[in-house]
Each structure stands twice: as C-alpha cells, then as structure tokens.
NUDREN-355225 format. One line per 4 residues: for each residue x, y, z of N, C-alpha, C. Coordinates in nm, 4 decimals, decimal comma, m for minus. Example, Ala and Ser with C-alpha at 12.3 -4.5 7.8 and 13.67 -1.06 7.14 Angstrom:
! NUDREN-355225
1,3190:m0,5690:0,7800:1,2300:m0,4500:0,7800:1,3200:m0,3300:0,7800 | 1,2850:m0,2250:0,7080:1,3670:m0,1060:0,7140:1,2900:0,0030:0,7870;
//
This chain:
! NUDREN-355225
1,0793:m0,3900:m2,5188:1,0538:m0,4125:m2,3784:1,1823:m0,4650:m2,3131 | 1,2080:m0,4040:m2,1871:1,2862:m0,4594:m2,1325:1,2925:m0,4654:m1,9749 | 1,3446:m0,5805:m1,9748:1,2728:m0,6962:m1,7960:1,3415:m0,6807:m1,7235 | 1,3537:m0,6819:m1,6462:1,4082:m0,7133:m1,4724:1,3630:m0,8168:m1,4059;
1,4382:m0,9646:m1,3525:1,3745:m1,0143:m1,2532:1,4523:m1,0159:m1,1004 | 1,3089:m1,1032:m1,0380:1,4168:m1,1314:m0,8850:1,3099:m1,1563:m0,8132 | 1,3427:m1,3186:m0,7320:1,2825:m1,3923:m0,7133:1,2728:m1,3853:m0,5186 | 1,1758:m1,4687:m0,4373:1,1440:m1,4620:m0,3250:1,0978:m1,5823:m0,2872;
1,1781:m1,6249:m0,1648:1,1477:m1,7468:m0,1022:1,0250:m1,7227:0,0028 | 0,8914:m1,7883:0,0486:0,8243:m1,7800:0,1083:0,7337:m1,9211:0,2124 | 0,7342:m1,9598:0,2853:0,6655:m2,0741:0,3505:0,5180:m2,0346:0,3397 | 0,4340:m2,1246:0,2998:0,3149:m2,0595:0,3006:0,2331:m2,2230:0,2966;
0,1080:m2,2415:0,3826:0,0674:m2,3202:0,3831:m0,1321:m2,2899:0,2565 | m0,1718:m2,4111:0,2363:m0,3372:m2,4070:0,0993:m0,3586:m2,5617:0,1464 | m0,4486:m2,5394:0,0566:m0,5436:m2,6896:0,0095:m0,5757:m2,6630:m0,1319 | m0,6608:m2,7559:m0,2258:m0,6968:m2,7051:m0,3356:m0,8118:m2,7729:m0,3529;
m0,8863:m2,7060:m0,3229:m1,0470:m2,7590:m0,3615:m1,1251:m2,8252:m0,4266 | m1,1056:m2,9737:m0,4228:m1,1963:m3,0190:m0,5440:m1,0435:m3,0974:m0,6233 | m0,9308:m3,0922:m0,5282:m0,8157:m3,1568:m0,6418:m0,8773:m3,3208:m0,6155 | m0,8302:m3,4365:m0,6573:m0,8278:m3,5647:m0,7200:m0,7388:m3,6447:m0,6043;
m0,6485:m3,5634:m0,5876:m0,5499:m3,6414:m0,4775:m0,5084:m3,5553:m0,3723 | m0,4029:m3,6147:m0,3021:m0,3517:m3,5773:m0,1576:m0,3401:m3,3650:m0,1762 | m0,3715:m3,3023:m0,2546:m0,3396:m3,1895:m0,2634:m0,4673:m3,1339:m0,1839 | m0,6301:m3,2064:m0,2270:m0,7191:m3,1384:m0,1476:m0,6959:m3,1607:0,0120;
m0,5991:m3,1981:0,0755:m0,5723:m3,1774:0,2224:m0,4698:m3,0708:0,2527 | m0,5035:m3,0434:0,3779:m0,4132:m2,9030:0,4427:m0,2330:m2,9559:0,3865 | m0,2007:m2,8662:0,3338:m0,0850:m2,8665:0,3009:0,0101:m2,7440:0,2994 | 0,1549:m2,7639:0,2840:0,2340:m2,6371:0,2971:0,3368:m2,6437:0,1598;
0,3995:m2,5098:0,1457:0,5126:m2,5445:0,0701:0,5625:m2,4645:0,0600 | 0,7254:m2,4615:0,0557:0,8327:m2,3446:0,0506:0,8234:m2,3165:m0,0766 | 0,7648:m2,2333:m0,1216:0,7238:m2,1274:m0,2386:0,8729:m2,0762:m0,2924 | 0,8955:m2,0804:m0,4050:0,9891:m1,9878:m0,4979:0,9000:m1,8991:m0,6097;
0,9039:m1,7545:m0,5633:0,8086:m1,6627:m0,6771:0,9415:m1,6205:m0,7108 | 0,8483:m1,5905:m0,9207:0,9426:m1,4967:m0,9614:0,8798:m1,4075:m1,0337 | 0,9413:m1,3026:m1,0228:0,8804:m1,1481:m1,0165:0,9450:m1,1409:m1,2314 | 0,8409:m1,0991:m1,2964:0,9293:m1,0354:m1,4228:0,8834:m0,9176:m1,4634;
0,9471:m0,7716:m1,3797:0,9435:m0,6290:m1,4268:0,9710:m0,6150:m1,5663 | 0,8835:m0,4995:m1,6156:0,9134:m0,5020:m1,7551:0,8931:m0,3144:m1,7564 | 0,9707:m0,2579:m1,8365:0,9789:m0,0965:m1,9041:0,9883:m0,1146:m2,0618 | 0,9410:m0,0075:m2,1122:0,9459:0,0439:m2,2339:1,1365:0,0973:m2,2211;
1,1575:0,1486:m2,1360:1,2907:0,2273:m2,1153:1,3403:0,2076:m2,0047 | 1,4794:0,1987:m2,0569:1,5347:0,2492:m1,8830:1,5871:0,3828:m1,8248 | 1,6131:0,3582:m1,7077:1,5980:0,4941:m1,6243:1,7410:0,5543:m1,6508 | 1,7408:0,6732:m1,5933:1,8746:0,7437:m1,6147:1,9647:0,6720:m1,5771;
2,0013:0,5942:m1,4938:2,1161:0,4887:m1,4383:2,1305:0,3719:m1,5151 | 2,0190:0,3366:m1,6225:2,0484:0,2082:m1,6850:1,9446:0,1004:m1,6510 | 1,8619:0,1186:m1,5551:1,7816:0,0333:m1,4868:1,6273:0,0123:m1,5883 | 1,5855:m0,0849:m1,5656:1,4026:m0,1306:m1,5791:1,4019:m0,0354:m1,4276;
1,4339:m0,1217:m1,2958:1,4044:m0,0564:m1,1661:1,5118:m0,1397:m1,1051 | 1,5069:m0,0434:m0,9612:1,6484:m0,1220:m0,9175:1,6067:m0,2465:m0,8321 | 1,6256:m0,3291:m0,8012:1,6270:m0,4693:m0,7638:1,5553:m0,4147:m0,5787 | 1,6183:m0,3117:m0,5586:1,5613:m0,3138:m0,4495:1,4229:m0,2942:m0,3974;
1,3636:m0,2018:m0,4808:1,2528:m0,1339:m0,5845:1,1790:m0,2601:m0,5407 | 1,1945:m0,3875:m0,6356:1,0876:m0,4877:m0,6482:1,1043:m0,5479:m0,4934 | 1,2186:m0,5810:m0,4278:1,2488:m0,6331:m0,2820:1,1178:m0,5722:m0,1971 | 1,1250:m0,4570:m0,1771:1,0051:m0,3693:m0,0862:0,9095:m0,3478:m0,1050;
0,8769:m0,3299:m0,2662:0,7410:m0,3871:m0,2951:0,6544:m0,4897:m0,3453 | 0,6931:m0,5542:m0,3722:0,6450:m0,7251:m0,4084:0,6955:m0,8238:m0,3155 | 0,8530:m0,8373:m0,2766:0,9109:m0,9493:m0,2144:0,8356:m0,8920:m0,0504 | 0,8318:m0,8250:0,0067:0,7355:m0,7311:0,1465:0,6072:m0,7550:0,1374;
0,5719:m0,7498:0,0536:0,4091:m0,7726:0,0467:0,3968:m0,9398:0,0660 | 0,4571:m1,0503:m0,0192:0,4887:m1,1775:0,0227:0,5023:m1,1888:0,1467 | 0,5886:m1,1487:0,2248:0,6643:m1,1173:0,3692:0,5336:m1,1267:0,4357 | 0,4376:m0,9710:0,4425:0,3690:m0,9320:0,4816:0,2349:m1,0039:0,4706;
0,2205:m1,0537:0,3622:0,0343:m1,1270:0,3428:0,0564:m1,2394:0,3311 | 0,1391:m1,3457:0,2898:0,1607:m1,5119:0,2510:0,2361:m1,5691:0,3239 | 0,3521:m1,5131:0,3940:0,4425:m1,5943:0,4651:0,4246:m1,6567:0,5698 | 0,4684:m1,7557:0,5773:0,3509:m1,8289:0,7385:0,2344:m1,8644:0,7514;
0,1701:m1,7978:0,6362:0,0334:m1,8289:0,6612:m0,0737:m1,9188:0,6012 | m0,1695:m1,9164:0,5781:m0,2392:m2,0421:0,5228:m0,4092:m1,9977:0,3922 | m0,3003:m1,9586:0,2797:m0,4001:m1,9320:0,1855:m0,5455:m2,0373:0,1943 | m0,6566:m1,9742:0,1745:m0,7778:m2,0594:0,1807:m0,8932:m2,0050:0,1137;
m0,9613:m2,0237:0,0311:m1,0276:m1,9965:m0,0831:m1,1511:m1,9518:m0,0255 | m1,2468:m1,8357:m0,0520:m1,3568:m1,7858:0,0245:m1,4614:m1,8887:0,0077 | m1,4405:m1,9329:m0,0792:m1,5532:m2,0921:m0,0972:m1,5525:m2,1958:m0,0794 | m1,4304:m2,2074:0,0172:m1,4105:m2,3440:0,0879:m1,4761:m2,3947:0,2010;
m1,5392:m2,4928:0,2045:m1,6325:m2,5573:0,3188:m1,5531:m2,5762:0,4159 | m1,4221:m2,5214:0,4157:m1,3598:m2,5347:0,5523:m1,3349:m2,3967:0,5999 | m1,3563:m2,3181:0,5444:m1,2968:m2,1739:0,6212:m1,3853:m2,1656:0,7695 | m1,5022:m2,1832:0,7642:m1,5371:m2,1753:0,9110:m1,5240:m2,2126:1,0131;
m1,4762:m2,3851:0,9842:m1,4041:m2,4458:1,0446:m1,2301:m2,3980:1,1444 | m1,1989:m2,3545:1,0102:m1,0563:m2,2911:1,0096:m1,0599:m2,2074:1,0940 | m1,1518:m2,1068:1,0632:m1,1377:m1,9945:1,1482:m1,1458:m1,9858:1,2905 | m1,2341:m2,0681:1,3309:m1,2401:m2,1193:1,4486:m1,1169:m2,2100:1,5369;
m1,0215:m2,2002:1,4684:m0,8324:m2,2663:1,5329:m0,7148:m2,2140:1,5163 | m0,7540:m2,0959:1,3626:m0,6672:m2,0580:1,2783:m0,6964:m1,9214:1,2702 | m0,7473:m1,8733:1,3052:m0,8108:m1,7600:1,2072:m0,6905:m1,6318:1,2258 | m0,6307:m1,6081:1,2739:m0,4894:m1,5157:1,2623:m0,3694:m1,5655:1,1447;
m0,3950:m1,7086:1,1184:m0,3195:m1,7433:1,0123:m0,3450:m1,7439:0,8676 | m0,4976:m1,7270:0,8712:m0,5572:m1,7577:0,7125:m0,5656:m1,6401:0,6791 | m0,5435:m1,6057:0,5317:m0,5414:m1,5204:0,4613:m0,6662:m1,5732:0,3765 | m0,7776:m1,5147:0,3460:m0,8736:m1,5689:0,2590:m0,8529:m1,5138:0,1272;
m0,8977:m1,5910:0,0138:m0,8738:m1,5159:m0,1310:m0,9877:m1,5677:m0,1854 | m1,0217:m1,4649:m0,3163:m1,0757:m1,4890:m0,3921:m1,0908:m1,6016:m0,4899 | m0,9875:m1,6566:m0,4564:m0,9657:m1,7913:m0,5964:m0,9297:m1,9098:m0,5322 | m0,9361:m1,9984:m0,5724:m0,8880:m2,1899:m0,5281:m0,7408:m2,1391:m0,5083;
m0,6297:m2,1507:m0,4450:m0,5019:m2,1120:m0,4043:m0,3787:m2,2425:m0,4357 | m0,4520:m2,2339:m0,5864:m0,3446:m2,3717:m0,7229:m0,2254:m2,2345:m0,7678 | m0,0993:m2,2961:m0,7616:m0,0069:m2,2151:m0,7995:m0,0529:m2,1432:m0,9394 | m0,0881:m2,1809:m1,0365:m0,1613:m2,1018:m1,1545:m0,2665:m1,9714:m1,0787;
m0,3191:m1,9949:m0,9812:m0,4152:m1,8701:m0,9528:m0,3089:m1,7956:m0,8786 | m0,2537:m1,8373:m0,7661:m0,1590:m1,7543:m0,6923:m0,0677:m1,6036:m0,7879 | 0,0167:m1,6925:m0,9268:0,0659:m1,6459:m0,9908:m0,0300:m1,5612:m1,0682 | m0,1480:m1,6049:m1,0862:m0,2600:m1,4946:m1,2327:m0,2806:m1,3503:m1,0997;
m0,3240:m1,3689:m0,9787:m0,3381:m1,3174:m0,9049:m0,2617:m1,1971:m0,8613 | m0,1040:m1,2317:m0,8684:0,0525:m1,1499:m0,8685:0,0244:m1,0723:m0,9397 | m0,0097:m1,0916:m1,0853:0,0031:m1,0045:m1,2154:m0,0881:m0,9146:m1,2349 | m0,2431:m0,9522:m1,1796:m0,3546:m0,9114:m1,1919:m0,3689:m0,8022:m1,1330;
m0,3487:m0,8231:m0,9752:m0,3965:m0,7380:m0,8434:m0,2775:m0,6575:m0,7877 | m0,2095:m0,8003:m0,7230:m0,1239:m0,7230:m0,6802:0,0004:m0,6395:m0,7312 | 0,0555:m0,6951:m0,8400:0,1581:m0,5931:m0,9238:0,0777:m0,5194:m0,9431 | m0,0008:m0,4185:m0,9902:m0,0659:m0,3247:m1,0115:m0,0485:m0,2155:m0,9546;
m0,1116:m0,2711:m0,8250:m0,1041:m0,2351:m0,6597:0,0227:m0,1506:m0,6194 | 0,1300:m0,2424:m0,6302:0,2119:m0,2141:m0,5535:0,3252:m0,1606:m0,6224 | 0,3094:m0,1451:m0,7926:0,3971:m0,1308:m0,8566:0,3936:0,0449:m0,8904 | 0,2250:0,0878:m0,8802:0,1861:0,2021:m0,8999:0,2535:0,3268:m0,9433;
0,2678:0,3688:m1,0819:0,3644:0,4889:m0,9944:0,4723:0,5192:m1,0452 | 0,5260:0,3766:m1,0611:0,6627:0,3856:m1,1075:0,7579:0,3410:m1,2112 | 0,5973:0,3412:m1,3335:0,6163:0,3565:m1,4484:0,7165:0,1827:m1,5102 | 0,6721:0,0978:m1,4259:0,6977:m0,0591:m1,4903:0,6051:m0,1192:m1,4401;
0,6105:m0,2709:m1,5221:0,4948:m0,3407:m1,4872:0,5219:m0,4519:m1,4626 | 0,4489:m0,5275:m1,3431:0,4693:m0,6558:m1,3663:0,3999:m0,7637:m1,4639 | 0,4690:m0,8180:m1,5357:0,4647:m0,8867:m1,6342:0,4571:m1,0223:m1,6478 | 0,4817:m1,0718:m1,5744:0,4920:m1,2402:m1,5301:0,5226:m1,2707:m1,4028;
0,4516:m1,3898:m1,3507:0,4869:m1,4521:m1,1947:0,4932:m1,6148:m1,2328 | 0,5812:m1,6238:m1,1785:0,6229:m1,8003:m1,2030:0,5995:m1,8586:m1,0410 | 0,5202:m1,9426:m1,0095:0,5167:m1,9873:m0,8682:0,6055:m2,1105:m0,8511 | 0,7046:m2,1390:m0,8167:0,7339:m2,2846:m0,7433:0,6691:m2,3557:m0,6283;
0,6200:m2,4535:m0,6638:0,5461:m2,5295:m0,5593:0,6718:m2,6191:m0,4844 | 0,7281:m2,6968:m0,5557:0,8604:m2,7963:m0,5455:0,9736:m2,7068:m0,6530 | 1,0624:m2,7784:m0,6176:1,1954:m2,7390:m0,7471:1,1571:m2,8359:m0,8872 | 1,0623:m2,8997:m0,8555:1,0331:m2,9726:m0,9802:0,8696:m2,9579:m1,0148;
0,7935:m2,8163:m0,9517:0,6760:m2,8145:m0,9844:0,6293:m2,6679:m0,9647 | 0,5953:m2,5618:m1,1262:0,5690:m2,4476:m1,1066:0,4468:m2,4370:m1,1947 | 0,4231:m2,2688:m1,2042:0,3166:m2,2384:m1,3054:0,3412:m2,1518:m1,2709 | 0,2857:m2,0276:m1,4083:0,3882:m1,9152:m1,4564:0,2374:m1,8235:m1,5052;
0,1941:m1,7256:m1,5027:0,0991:m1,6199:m1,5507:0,2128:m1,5007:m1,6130 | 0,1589:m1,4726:m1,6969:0,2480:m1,3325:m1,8247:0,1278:m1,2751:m1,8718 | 0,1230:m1,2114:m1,8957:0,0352:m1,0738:m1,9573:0,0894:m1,0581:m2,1157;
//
C-alpha cells in the first residue's frame, strides 16, 4: 500500500452531547483534517493521486459542508431551538459531532463519496480540535 496525504484548515463551530464539561456548550474550533489516500499502485506519473485530486474533492467538500458552520447532532434537544436563529448555519448529522465521529464519518461516508472512481481510498482522517488535541479513524 501506498499513501498520500494533505491536510485542510477549516473553522467550524459543535457542542457534544452529554460531555461532563464546558464542551457540552456551543462551541467552535479551527479544525486541522488530515486526509490519508492510499493505492495498491501508482499511476503512470508516479502518483497514489495528485495532491490536487484530494484539494477538490475532500478539502471542497470541507469548504462546502463544515466551514463556517455549526455541526449539530439530529438528537440534540437543541436543534429546534437552533433552527429557529441558525438554521442556514447548521449542518445536521447523524452522530454526536466529537472529533472521533467527525473523523469515523470522513472515512466512512464521505471518502467513499467523493473519492469514487478513482481507484484510491481514503484510509484515515485525523481531526485537530487544538494543536494539542486530535482523534484519528483508519480503516
């Protein structure tokens, strides 16, 4: 196997449902994802894929669905609330929106998704919450 990474800065505001401390309140954080493409082979040029490859489809989709906005869990006793001040900003998801789901989520759904096609996979997502606080999903 052989990897490719390349990583994406994103602002994105959550809560976490049911956390213990200051995390179950509205909160934000400048996100560091990291993307780890993986091939059996590389391409005629030498590549897993070219860097730009993952830029337009993974780092765009970030751009496009998380940036700015305010992940919020479909089972949160606040989404109705929310929606009613917010509702152009929330992105709703399926899962509690703890950097461990964000990242299982990358690998699960959306690499899949967006990787389609073009014969690599995504293989791991590492989320940065802080520079001193991540969690990582691999397949």
């Amino acid at each position: 196997m052989i990897i490719a990474e390349r990583y994406h800065d994103i602002s994105c505001g959550h809560r976490v449902v049911g956390h213990e401390g200051k995390c179950r309140f509205l909160h934000g954080h400048n996100y560091r994802i990291h993307f780890t493409i993986a091939s059996t082979a590389l391409d005629e040029i030498g590549r897993v894929i070219d860097f730009s490859v993952i830029k337009s489809q993974l780092c765009m989709w970030l751009e496009d669905n998380f940036d700015h906005k305010f992940l919020i869990w479909e089972k949160d006793e606040l989404l109705e609330q929310l929606k009613l001040v917010a509702s152009e900003s929330l992105v709703i998801v399926p899962f509690n929106p703890t950097a461990e789901n964000i990242a299982q989520y990358m690998v699960e759904k959306i690499g899949p998704q967006q990787l389609e096609g073009l014969g690599v996979e995504l293989v791991s997502c590492k989320v940065e919450e802080t520079a001193k606080c991540s969690a990582s999903f691999s397949r």
